[in-house]
C-alpha positions in Angstrom: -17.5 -25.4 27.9 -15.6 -25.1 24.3 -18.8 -23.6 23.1 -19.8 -20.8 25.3 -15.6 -20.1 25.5 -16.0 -19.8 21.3 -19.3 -18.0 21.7 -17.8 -15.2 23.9 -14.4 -14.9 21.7 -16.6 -13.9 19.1 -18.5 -11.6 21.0 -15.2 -9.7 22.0 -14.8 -6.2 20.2 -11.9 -5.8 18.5 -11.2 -9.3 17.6 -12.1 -9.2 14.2 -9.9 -8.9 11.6 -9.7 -5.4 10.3 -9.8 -4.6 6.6 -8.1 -2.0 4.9 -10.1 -0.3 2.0 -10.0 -1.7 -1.3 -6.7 -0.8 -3.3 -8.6 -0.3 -6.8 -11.1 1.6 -5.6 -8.6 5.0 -3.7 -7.6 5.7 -7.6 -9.7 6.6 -10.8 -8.0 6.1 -14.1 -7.6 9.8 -14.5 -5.5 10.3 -11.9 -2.9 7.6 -12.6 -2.9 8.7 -16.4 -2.2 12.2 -15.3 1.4 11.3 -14.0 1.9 7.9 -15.6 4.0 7.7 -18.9 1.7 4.4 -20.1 -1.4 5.1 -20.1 -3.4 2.4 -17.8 -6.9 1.0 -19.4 -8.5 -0.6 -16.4 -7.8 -1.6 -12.7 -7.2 -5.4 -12.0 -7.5 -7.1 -8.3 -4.6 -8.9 -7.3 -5.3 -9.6 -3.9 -9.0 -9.0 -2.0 -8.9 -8.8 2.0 -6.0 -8.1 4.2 -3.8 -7.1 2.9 -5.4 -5.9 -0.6 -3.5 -5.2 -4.1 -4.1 -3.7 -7.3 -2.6 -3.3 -10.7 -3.7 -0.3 -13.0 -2.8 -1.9 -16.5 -2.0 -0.8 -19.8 -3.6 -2.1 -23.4 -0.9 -4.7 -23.9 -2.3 -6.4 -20.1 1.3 -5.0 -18.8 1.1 -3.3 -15.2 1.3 0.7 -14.4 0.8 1.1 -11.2 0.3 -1.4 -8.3 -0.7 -0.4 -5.2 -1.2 -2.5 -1.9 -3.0 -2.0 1.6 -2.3 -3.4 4.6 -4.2 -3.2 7.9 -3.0 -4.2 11.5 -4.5 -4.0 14.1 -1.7 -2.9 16.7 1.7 -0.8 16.0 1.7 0.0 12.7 4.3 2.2 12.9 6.8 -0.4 14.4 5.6 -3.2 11.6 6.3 -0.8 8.7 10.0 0.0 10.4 10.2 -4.1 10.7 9.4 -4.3 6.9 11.5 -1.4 5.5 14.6 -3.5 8.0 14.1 -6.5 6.2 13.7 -4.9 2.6 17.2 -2.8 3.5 18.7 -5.8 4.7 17.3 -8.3 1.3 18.0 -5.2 -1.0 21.4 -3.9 0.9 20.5 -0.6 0.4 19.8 2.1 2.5 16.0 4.0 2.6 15.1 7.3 2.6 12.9 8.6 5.5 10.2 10.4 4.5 7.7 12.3 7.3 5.8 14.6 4.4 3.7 11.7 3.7 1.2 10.1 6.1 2.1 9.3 9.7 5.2 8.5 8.0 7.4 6.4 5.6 9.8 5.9 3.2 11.4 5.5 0.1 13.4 2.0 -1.1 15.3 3.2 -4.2 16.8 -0.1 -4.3 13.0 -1.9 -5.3 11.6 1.8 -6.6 9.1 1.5 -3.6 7.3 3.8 -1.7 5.9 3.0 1.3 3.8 5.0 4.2 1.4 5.0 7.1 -1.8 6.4 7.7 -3.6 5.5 11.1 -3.5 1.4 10.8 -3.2 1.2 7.3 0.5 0.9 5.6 -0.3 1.8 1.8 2.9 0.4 -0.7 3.1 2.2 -4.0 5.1 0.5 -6.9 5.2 1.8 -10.8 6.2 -0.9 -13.2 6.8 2.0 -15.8 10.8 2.4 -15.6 10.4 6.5 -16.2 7.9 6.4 -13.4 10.0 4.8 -10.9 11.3 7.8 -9.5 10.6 9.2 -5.4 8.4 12.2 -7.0 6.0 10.0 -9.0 5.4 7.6 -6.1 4.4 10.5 -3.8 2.5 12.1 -5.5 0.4 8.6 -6.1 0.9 8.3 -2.1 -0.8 11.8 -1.3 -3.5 11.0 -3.7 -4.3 7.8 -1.7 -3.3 9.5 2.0 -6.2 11.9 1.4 -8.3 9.0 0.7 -7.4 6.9 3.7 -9.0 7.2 7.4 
């Protein structure tokens, strides 16, 4: 009995976990180095499946840009508003709405964070670069990887 009940929950569609695209591979060097201040050398995996994270680092092994991807499978929308809740309430700082990027998002000036929607995936964009930490640096990074995303 515990065997065909574990054969047909694997045959179910939908079950599987879903897995966003890989966060090194929605940015090319040239891109990054065309609005970041330090110039970053090579991407480096932080994290691989779900959710996945990059770092785009400079010569001295210090981060640029990092970049995660999240996927879920149901209510993205309503997960992303749960996250940004808890960052306003750890951070005590108020975030800006933003609906120009994505499905939707926002900005956490408070942790220099950008953070937006697109379908299933919610994409986070961080610059370690104190010049870059600004809302305009971050989207333009987020449309770049919006127009990469399902």
């Amino acid at each position: 009995m515990k065997k065909l009940l574990a054969a047909l929950l694997l045959a179910l569609p939908g079950i599987s976990a879903a897995a966003p695209p890989d966060a090194c591979s929605v940015l090319t060097l040239e891109e990054i180095n065309a609005i970041a201040v330090n110039k970053a050398e090579k991407a480096q995996v932080l994290q691989a499946g779900n959710p996945t994270k990059c770092s785009w680092v400079d010569s001295r092994k210090g981060a640029v840009l990092v970049v995660t991807l999240r996927e879920v499978q149901y209510a993205a929308r309503d997960e992303m508003f749960v996250e940004k809740g808890n960052l306003e309430k750890i951070y005590r700082g108020h975030a800006k709405d933003l609906d120009t990027i994505g499905d939707g998002g926002y900005w956490l000036q408070a942790n220099k964070q950008l953070t937006f929607r697109k379908g299933k995936t919610i994409a986070s964009v961080n610059f370690a670069v104190p010049k870059n930490q600004t809302e305009l640096d971050s989207a333009q990074v987020a449309r770049l990887i919006e127009s990469r995303l399902k």
